[in-house]
C-alpha positions as CSV (number, residue, x, y, z in Angstrom):
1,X,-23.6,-3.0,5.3
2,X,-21.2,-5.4,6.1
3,X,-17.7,-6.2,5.8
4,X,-15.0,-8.8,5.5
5,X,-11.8,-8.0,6.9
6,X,-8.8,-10.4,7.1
7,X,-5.8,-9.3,9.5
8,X,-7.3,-8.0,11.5
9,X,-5.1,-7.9,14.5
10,X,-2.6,-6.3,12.2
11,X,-1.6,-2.7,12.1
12,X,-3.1,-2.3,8.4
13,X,-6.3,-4.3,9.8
14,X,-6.5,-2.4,13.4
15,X,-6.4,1.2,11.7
16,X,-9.1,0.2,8.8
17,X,-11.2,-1.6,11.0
18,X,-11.1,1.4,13.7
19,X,-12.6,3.7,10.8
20,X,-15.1,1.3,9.6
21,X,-16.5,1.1,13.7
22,X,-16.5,4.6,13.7
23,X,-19.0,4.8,10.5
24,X,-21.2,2.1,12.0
25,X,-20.2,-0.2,9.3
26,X,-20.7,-3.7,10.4
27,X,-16.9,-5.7,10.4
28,X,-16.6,-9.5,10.4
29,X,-13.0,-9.7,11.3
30,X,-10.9,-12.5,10.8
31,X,-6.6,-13.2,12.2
32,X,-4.9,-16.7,13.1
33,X,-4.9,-15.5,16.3
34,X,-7.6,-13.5,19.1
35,X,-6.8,-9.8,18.9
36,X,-7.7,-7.1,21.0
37,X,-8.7,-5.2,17.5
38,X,-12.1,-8.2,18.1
39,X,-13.7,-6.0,20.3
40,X,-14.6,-3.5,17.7
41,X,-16.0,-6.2,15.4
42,X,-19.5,-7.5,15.7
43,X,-17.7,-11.6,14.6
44,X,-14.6,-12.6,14.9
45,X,-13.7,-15.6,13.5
46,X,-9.8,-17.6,13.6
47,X,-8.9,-18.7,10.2
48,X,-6.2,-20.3,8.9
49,X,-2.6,-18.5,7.8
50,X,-2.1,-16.8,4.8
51,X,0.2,-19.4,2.9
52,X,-2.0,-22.1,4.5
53,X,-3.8,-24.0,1.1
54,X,-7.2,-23.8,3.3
55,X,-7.0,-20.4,3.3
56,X,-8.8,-19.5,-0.2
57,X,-11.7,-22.1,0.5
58,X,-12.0,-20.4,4.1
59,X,-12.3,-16.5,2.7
60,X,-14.7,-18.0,0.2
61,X,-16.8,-20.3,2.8
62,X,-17.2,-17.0,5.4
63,X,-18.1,-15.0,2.5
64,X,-21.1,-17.2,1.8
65,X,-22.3,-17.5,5.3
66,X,-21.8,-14.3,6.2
67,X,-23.7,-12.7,3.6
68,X,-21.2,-10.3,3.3
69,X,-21.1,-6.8,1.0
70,X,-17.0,-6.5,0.5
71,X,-14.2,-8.0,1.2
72,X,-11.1,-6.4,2.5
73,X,-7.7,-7.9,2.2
74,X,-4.9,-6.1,4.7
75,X,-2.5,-9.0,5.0
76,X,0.7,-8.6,2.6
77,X,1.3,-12.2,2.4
78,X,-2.1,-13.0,1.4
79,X,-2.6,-10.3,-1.5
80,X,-1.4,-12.3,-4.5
81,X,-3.6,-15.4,-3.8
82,X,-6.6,-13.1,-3.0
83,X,-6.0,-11.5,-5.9
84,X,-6.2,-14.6,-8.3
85,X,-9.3,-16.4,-6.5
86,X,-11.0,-12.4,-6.3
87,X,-12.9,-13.5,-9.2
88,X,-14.5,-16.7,-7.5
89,X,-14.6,-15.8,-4.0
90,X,-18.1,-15.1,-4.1
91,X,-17.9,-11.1,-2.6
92,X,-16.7,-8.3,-4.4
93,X,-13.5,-7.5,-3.4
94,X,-11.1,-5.0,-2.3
95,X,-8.0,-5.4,-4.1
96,X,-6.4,-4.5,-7.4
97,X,-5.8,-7.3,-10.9
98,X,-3.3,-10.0,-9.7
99,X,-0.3,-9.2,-12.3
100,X,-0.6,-6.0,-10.9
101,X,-0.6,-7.1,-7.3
102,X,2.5,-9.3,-8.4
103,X,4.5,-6.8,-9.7
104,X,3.6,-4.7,-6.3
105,X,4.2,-7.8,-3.7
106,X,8.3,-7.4,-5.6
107,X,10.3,-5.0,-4.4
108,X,12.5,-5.8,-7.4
109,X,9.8,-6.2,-9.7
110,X,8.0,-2.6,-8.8
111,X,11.6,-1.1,-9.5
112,X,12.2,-2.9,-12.9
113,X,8.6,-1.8,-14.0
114,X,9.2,1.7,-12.8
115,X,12.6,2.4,-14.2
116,X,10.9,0.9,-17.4
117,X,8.7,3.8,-18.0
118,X,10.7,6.8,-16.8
119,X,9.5,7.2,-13.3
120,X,12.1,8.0,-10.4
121,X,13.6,4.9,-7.9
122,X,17.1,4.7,-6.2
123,X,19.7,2.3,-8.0
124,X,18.3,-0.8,-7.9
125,X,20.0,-4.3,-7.8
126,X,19.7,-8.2,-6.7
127,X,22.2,-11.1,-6.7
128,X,25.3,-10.4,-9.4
129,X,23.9,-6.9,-10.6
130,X,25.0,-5.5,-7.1
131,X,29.0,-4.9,-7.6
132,X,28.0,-0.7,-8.1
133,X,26.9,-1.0,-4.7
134,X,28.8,1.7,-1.9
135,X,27.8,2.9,1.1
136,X,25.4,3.6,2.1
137,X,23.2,1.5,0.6
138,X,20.2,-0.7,1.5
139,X,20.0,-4.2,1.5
140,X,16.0,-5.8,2.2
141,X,14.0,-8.6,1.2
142,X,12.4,-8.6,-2.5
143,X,9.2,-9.9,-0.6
144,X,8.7,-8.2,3.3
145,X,5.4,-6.8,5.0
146,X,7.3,-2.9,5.6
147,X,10.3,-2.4,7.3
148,X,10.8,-6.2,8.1
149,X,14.4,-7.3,7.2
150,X,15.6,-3.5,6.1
151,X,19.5,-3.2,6.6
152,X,21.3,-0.3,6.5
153,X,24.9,-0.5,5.1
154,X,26.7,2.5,6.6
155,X,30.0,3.2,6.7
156,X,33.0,0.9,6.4
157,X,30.2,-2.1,6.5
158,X,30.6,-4.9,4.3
159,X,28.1,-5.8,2.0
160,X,26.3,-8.9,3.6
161,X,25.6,-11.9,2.4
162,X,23.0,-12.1,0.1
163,X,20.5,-14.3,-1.4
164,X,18.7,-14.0,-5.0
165,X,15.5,-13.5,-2.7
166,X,16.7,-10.1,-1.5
167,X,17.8,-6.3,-3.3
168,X,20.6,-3.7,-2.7
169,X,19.5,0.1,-3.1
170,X,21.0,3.0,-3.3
171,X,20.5,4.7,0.1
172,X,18.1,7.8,-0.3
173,X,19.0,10.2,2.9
174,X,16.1,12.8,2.8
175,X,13.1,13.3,4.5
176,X,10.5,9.7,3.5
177,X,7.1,10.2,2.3
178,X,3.7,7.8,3.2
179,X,1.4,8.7,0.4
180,X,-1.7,7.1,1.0
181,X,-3.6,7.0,-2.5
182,X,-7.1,5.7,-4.0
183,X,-7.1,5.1,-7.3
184,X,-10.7,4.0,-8.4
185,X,-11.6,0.8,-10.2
186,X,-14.3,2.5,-12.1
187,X,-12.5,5.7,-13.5
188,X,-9.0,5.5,-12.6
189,X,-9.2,8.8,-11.0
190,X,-7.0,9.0,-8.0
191,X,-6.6,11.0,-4.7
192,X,-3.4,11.1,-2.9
193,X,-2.8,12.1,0.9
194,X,0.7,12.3,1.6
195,X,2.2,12.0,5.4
196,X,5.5,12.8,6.2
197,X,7.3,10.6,7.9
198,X,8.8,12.4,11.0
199,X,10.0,9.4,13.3
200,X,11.6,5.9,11.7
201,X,11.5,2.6,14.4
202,X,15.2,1.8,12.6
203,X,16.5,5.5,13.0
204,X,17.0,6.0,9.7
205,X,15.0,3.3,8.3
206,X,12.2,1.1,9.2
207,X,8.3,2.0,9.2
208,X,7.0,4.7,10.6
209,X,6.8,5.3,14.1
210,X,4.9,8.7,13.4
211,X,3.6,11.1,10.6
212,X,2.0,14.3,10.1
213,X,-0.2,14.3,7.5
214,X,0.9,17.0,4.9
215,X,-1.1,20.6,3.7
216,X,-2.5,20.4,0.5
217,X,0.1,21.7,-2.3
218,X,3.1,20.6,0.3
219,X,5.3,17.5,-1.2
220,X,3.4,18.1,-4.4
221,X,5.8,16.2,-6.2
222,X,5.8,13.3,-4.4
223,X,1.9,13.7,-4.5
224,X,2.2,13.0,-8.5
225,X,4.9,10.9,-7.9
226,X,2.2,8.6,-6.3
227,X,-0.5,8.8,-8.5
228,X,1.7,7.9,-11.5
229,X,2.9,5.3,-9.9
230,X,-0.6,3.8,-9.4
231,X,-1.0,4.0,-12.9
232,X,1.9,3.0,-14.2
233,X,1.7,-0.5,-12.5
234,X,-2.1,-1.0,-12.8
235,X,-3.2,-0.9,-9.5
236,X,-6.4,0.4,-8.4
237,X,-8.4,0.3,-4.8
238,X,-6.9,1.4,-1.6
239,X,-2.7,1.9,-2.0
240,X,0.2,2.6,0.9
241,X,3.2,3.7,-0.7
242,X,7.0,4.7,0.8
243,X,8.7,7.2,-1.1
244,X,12.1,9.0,-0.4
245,X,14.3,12.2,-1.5
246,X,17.5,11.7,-2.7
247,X,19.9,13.9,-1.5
248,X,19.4,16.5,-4.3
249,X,15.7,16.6,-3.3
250,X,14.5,14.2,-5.9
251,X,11.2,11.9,-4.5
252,X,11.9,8.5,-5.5
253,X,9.9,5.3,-5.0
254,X,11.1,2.9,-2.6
255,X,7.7,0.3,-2.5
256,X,3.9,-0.1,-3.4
257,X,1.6,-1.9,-1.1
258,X,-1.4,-3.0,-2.8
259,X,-3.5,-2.3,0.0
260,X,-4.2,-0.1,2.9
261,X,-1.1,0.6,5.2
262,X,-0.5,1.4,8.6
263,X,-1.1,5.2,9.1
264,X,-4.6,4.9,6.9
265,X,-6.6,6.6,9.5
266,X,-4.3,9.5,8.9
267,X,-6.7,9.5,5.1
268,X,-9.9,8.5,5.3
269,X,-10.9,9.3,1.8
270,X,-9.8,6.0,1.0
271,X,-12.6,4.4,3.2
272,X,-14.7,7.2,1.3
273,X,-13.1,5.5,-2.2
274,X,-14.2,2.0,-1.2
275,X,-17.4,3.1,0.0
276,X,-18.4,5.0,-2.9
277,X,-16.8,2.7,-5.3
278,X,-18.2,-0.9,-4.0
279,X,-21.4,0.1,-2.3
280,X,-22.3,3.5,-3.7
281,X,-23.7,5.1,-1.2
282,X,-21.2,7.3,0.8
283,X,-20.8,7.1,5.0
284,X,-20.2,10.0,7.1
285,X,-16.6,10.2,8.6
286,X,-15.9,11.3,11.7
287,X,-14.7,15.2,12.1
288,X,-11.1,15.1,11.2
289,X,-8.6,17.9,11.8
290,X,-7.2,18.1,8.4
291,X,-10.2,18.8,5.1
292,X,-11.2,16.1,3.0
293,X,-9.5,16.5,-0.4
294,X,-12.6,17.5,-2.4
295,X,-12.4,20.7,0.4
296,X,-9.1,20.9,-0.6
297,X,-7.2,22.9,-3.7
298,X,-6.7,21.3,-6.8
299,X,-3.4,20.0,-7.4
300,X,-1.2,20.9,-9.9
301,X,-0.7,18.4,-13.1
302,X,0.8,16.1,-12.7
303,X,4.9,17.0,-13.7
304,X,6.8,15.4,-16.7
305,X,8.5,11.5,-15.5
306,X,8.5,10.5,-18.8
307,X,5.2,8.2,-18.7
308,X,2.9,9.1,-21.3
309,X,-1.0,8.8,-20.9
310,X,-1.0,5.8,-22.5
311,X,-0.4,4.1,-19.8
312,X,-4.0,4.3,-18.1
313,X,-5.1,1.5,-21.3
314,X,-1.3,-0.3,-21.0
315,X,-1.1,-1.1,-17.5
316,X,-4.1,-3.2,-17.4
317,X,-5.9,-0.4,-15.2
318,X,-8.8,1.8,-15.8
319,X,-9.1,3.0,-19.3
């Protein structure tokens, strides 16, 4: 079994390609740079950047040679354009539809689609929709790989200077959520993992600089939170998601990655998903201390956010 995957070097491409190694899955790893990630991989090869126009014809060109079983997307920038060519790239691959992936790759976009159909975000706003705006509040770009370009706007702070290619949102100041989900392409069934958030690089915002990977039946509610979420926009395969409590306790969704995150090792039922899914055959993981989630209880359904079931044959996702 082999794999394609692109980032390698990256945080999203060090911890998937770390849990492939582990199962003996051979990786082909690809970066625009060496990585020390390249020593777990048995090629590496240096392509070109993601908004490069050589890109598509390299992933397609490796694909070919390689002989390759899957490819695996991790690099935010990339996901769109992946998504489009997925179709002629020659290798299945790991990634959800491209409106889908569109509507995920906008921060504004994922709120407008959210708000849309009755799930829970923070106010929400972009250039000349913004004058609600008081602090605190959160001004960050529409289009960022995680915390990148994330200000807090704190007390007697004025509102900076923005630009139609950024959003202000309401400030959510309770404990943040990284629920790792699979949704699968073939049945739109999902599985949800959700790790707290216990240390922010930014203090109070920022990606994580640690979680803890939650009890089953903890956080429920941002567990369903997730999975509807997942269906509402479409999007299927591997997903890393931030959500946040308002300060009444109310999980609300702050951004959707379209891919795996960060802190996936802390889940590895999604490399189970993929496995299953793309190859099926599973591989065995190694021990974990937390039990897979078919050990695990069965959650509770999934609570009332005003999206009907409809939605799994209106999103554009498994029906």
């Amino acid at each position: 079994m082999k794999m394609i995957v692109t980032g390698l070097g990256g945080p999203a491409g060090t911890a998937l390609t770390r849990q492939l190694h582990a199962r003996g899955v051979t990786v082909l790893g690809t970066d625009i740079v060496d990585t020390p990630t390249s020593r777990l991989v048995s090629e590496f090869v240096i392509g070109p950047r993601a908004d490069d126009p050589a890109h598509l014809p390299f992933l397609r060109e490796l694909a070919a040679e390689s002989g390759a079983h899957l490819l695996i997307p991790t690099v935010q920038d990339e996901l769109p354009a992946v998504a489009a060519a997925a179709p002629v790239l020659g290798v299945p691959t790991v990634i959800s539809p491209a409106g889908p992936v569109a509507i995920a790759q906008d921060k504004w976009l994922t709120a407008l689609l959210l708000e849309s159909v009755g799930l829970p975000i923070p106010r929400t706003g972009t250039l000349g929709s913004e004058s609600w705006a008081r602090p605190p509040f959160v001004v960050k770009p529409r289009v960022s790989r995680g915390g990148r370009g994330v200000v807090l706007v704190d007390g007697d702070a004025r509102l900076p200077a923005l630009t139609h290619g950024d959003v202000v949102q309401e400030f959510a100041p309770g404990t943040e959520y990284s629920p790792q989900v699979y949704r699968s392409p073939r049945t739109g069934r999902a599985s949800v993992v959700v790790l707290e958030k216990t240390a922010l690089k930014q203090g109070r915002v920022g990606n994580a600089a640690s979680v803890e990977r939650l009890a089953p039946g903890v956080a429920a509610d941002v567990a369903a939170l997730a999975e509807a979420t997942a269906a509402a926009i479409g999007l299927v395969g591997p997903l890393d998601m931030d959500i946040r409590r308002m300060a009444d306790g109310r999980p609300v969704v702050l951004e959707v990655n379209a891919r795996f995150g960060a802190n996936s090792e802390f889940a590895p039922e999604l490399v189970d998903g993929v496995i299953a899914d793309h190859l099926g055959h599973p591989t065995e993981a190694p021990s974990a201390t937390t039990p897979a989630l078919a050990a695990q209880e069965p959650r509770a359904p999934l609570p009332n956010f005003g999206v009907e079931g409809a939605l799994y044959a209106s999103s554009g996702g498994p029906r």
